[in-house]
SERO-4910 file (N, C-alpha, C, O; in steps of 0.05 Angstrom, whole numbers):
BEGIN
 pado doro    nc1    nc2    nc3   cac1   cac2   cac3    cc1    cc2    cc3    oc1    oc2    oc3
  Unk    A   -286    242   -255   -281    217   -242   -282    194   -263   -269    173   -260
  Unk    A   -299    200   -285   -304    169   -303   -276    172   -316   -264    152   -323
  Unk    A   -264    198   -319   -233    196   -344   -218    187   -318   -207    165   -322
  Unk    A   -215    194   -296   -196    173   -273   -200    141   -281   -182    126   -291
  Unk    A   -228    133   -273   -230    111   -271   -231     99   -297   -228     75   -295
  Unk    A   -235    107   -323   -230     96   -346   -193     99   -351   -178     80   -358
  Unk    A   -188    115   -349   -152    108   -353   -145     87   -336   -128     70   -344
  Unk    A   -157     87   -310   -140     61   -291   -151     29   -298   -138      9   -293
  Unk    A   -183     31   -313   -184     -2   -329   -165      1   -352   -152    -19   -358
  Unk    A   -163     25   -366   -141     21   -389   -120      9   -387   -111    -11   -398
  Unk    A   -109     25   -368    -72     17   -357    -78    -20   -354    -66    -38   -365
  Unk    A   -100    -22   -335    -95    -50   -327   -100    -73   -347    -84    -91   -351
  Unk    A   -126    -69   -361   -129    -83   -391   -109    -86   -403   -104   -109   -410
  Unk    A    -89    -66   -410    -76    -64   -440    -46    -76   -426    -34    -93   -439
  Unk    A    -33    -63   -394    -11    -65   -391     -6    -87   -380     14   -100   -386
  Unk    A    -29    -97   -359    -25   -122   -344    -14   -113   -329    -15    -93   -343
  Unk    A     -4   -107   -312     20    -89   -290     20   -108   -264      3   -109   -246
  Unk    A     49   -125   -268     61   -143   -239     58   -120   -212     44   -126   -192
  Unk    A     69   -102   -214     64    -75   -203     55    -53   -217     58    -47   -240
  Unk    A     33    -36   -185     16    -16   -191     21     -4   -166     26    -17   -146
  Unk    A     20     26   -167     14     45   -151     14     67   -163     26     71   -183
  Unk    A    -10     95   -145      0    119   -150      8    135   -137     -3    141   -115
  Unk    A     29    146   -147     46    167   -131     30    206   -131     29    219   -151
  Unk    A     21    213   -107      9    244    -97     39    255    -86     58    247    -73
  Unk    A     29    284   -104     54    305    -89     31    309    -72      7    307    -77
  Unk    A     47    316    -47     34    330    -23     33    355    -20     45    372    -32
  Unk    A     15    358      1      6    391     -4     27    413     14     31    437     11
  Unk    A     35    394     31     42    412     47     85    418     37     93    405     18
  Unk    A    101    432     46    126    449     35    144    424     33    138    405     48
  Unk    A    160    421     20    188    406     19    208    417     33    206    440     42
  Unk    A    232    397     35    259    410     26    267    439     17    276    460     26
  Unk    A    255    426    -12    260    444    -26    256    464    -24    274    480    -29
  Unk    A    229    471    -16    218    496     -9    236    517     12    241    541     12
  Unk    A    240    498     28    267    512     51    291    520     39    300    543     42
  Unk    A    308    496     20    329    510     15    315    526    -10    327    545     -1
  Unk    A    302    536    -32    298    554    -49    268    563    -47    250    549    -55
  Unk    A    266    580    -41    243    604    -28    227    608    -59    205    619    -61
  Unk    A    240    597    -79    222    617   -106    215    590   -110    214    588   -134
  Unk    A    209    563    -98    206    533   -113    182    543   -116    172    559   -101
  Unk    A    171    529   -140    140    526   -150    136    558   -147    117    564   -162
  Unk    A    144    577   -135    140    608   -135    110    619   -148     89    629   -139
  Unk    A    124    608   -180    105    620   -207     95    596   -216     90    598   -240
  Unk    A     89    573   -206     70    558   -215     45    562   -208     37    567   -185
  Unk    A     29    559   -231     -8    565   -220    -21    545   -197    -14    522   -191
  Unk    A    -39    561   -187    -48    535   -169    -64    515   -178    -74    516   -200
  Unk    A    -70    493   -161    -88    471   -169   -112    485   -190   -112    510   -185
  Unk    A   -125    480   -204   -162    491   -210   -168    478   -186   -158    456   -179
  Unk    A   -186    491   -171   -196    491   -146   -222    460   -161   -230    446   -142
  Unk    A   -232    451   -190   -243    432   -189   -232    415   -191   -244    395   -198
  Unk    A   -205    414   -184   -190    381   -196   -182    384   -166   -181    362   -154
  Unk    A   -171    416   -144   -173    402   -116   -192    396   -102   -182    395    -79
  Unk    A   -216    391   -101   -244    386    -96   -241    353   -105   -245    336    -88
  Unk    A   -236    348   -124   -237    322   -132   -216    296   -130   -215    273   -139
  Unk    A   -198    314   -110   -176    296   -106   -184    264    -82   -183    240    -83
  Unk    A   -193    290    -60   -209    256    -48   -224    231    -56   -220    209    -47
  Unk    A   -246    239    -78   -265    222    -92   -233    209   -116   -220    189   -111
  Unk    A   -231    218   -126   -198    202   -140   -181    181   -129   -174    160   -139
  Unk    A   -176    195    -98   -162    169    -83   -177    149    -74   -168    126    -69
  Unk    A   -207    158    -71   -231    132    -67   -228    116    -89   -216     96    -84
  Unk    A   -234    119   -114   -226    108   -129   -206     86   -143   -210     65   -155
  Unk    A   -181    102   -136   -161     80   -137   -159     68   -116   -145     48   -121
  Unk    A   -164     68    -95   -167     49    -67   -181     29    -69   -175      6    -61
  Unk    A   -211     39    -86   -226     18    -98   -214     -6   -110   -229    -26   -111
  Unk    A   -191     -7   -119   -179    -14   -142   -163    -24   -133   -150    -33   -152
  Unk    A   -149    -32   -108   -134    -37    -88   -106    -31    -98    -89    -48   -100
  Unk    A   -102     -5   -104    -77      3   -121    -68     23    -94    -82     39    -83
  Unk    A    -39     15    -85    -25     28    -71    -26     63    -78    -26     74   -100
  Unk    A    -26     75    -54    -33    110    -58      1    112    -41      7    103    -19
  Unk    A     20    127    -63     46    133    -47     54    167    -35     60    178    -56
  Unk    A     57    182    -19     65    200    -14     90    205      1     96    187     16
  Unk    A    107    228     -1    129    229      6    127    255     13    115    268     -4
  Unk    A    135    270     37    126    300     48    173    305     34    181    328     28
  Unk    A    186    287     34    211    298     23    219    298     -9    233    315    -18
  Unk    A    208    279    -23    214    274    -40    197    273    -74    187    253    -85
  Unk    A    198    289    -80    172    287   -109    160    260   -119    169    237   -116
  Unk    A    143    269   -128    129    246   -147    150    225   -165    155    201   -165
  Unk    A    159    251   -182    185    235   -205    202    225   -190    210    203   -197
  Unk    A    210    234   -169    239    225   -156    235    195   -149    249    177   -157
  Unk    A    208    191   -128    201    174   -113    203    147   -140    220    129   -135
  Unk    A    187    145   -166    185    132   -182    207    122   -190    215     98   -190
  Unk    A    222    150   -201    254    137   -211    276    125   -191    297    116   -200
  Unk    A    270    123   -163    284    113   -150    276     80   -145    290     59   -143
  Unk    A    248     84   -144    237     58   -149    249     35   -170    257     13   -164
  Unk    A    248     46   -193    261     38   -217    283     27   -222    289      5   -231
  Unk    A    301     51   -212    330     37   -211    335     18   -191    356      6   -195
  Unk    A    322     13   -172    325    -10   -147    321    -28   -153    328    -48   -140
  Unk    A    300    -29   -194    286    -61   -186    306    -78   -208    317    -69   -228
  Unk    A    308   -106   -196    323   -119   -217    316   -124   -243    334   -131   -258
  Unk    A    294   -120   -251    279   -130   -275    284    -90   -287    275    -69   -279
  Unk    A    306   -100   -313    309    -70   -333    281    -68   -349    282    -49   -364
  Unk    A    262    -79   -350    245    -79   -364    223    -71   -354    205    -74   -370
  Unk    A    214    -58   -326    205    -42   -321    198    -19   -330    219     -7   -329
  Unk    A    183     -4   -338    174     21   -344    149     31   -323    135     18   -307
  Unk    A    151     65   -331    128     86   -312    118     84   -337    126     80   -360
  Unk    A     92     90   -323     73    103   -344     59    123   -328     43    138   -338
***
């Protein structure tokens, strides 16, 4: 929890950020998963201590009044990069 909560004073110290949020894949199947049966197939699962620690994480950045984003259609990356290209300001970046 302190490397959560020390990266998120980092980000804010160093970046200043007009906008903040973080984006959670969700647990439960996509799309994707329907149209291709082998998605994530052979990816390992969570370490059962980082899924144990996901609730105390989102306490944390809530703490922080930092938007928590989820999308049950759409990934993490997707959600971000679509964000991105919508905003008028090219000088936006993810971190």
């Amino acid at each position: 929890m302190l490397g959560v909560t020390n990266t998120i004073v980092q980000v804010l110290e160093k970046e200043n950020p007009h906008f903040i949020g973080v984006v959670f894949d969700v647990s439960a199947p996509t799309f994707r998963h329907e149209m291709f049966p082998e998605y994530k197939a052979h990816r390992d699962e969570m370490p059962e201590d980082l899924r144990k620690s996901i609730p105390y994480i989102r306490k944390i950045i809530e703490a922080f009044n930092i938007p928590i984003i989820e999308n049950r259609v759409l990934k993490p990356t997707t959600l971000l990069e679509l964000w991105q290209k919508k905003q008028k300001n090219k000088a936006l970046q993810l971190i």
